[in-house]
C-alpha positions in Angstrom: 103.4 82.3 74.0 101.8 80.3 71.0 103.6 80.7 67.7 103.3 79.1 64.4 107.0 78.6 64.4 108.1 75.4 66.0 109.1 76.2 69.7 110.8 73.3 70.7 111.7 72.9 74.6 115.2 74.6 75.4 116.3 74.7 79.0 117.7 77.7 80.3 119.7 77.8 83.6 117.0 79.6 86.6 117.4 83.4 86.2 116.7 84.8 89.2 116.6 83.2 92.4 115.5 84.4 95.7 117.1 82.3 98.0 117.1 83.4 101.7 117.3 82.4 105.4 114.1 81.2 107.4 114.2 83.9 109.3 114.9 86.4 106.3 111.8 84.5 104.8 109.2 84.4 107.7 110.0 88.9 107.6 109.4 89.0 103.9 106.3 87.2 103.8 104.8 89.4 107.1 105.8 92.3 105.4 103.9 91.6 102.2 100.9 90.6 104.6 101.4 93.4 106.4 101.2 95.8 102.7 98.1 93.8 101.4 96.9 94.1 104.6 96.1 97.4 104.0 94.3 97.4 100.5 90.5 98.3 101.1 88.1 98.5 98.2 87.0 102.2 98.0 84.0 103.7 96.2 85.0 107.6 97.1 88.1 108.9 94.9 89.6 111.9 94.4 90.1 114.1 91.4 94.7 113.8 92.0 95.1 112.2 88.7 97.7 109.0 88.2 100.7 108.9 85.6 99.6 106.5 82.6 103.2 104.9 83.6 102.3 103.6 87.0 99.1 102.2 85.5 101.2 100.1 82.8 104.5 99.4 84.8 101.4 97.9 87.3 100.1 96.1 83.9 103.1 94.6 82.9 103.8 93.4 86.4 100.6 91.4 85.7 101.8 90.0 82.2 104.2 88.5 84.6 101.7 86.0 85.9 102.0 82.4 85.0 99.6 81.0 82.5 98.6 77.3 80.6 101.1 76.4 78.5 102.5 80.0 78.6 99.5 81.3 76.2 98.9 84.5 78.2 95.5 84.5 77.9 94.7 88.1 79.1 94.3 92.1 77.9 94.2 94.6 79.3 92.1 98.4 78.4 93.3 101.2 80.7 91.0 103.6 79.7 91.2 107.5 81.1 89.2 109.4 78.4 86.3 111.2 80.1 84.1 110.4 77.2 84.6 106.5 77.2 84.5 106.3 81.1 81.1 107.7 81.1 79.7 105.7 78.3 80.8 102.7 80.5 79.5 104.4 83.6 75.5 104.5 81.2 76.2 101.1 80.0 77.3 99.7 83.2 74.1 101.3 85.6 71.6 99.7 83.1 72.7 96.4 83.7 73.1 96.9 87.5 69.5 98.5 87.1 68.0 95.1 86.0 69.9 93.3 88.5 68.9 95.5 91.5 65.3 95.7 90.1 64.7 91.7 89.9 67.7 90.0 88.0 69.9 89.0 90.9 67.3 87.0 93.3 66.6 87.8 96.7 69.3 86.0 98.4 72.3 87.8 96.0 70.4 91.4 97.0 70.2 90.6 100.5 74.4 89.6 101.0 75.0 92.8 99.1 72.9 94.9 102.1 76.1 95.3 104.1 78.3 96.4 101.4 75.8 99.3 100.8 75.6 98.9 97.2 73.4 100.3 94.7 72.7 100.5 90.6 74.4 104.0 91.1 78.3 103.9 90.1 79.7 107.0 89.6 83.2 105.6 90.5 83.6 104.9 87.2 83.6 108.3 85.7 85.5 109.6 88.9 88.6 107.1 89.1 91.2 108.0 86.8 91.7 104.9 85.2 89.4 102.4 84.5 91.4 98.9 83.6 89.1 96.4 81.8 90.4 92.9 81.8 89.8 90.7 79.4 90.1 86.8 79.3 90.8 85.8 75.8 88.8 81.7 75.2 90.9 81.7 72.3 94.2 83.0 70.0 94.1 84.0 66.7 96.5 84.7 63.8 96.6 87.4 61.9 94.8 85.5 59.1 91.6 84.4 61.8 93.2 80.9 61.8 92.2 80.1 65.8 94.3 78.2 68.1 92.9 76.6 71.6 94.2 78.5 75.0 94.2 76.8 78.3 93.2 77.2 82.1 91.8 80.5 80.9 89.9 81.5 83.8 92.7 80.4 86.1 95.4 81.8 84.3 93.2 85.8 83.8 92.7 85.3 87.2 96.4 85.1 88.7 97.0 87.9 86.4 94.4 90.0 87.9 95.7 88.8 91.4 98.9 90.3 90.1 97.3 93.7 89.2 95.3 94.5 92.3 98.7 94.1 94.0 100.6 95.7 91.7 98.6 98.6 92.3 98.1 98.8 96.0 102.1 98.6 96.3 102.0 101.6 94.0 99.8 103.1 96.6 96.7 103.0 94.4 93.0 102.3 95.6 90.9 100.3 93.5 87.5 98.8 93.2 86.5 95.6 91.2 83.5 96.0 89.1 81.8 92.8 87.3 78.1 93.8 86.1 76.7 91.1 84.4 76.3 90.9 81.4 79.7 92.9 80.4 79.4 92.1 76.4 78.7 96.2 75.9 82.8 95.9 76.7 83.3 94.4 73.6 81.5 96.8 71.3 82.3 99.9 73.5 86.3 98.8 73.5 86.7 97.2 70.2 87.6 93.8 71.4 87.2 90.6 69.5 84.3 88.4 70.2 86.9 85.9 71.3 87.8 88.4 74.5 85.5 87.7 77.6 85.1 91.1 80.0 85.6 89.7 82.8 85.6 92.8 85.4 86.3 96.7 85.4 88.4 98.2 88.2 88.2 101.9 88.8 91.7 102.9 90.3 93.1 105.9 91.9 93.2 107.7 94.9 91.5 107.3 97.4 89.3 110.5 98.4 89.7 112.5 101.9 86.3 111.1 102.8 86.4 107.8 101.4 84.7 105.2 103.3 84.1 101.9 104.0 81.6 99.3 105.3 82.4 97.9 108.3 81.5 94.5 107.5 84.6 94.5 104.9 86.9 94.6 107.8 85.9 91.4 109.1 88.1 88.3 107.3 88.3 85.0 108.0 90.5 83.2 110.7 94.0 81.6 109.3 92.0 78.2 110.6 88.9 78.3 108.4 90.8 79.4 105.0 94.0 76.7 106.0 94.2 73.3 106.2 97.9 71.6 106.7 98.5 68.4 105.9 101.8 66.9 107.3 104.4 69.4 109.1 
């Protein structure tokens, strides 16, 4: 964290260390493969609301992420009023409106065919939660003196990495929402102007029905998203 109080570097001996046998390593990480795996964006949820603790235990597992220079540049708006998640629903479907009608190009509409999307997004009034993640471009004190953060959008975007499987080892569905532009979040949310939305997931259960499209099952080979170099 940034502080106006001189932090000076002050070793402390390693904390926690996970230090285990090849083998012991080569189960761990098939296991966690295994779990993520198994996380499928979902559009369909069901009404079985979640505990406001899973959702922020799930948070603070993100605040866990590493970050330049250890700014933390990131918040977080988990949002379950009824009122506010349909206000985001209106907000949201007039962007996507503009984008379906004209605003996104040809090409963009025509890789979107297979996923079956639409302006239409009632996922956001029917997940329990809506999380809003914000990236922050800058810090401020509590006297609006600003201070520079850094490797923002890497930094928000471990974070988020964090979240999504935070939440699916919670056994939470969740779907990741960016229309563009997100500024309404701002107003809507009463975040600073130095906040950037950078995506909404709806999270929750799963419904009985939910589905998915088909072309989502299909990921890359280990060889085209690897490359070793050396042993």
């Amino acid at each position: 964290m940034f502080s106006r109080d001189k932090l000076s570097y002050d070793p402390v001996a390693l904390p926690d260390r996970l230090d285990y046998e090849d083998p012991r390593m080569l189960a761990e990480a098939q296991a966690f493969f295994d779990q993520m795996a198994r996380r499928h964006t979902v559009r369909d949820f069901s009404r079985r609301p979640v505990p406001r603790e899973v959702i922020e235990t799930s948070i603070r597992t993100a605040g866990r992420a590493p970050s330049g220079a250890n700014h933390q540049p990131w918040h977080f708006v988990a949002i379950s009023d009824p009122a506010m998640k349909s206000r985001i629903r209106a907000e949201a479907e007039e962007e996507e409106r503009r984008f379906y009608a004209g605003g996104a190009g040809d090409e963009w509409i025509k890789a979107l065919e297979p996923i079956g999307t639409n302006a239409e997004k009632p996922h956001l009034e029917q997940a329990p939660w809506l999380i809003v993640v914000f990236a922050q471009r800058y810090g401020e004190f509590a006297d609006g003196t600003r201070y520079k953060n850094y490797y923002v959008p890497e930094s928000v975007g471990i974070a988020s990495g964090f979240l999504i499987a935070a939440l699916h080892h919670a056994g939470l569905s969740m779907l990741t929402h960016t229309p563009n532009p997100m500024k309404f979040l701002n107003g809507a949310l009463g975040r600073p102007v130095s906040e950037k939305p950078i995506m909404i997931l709806a999270v929750g259960h799963a419904a009985e029905d939910a589905e998915v499209p088909s072309v989502a099952m299909m990921k890359k080979p280990l060889d085209e998203i690897l490359t070793v170099v050396g042993d």
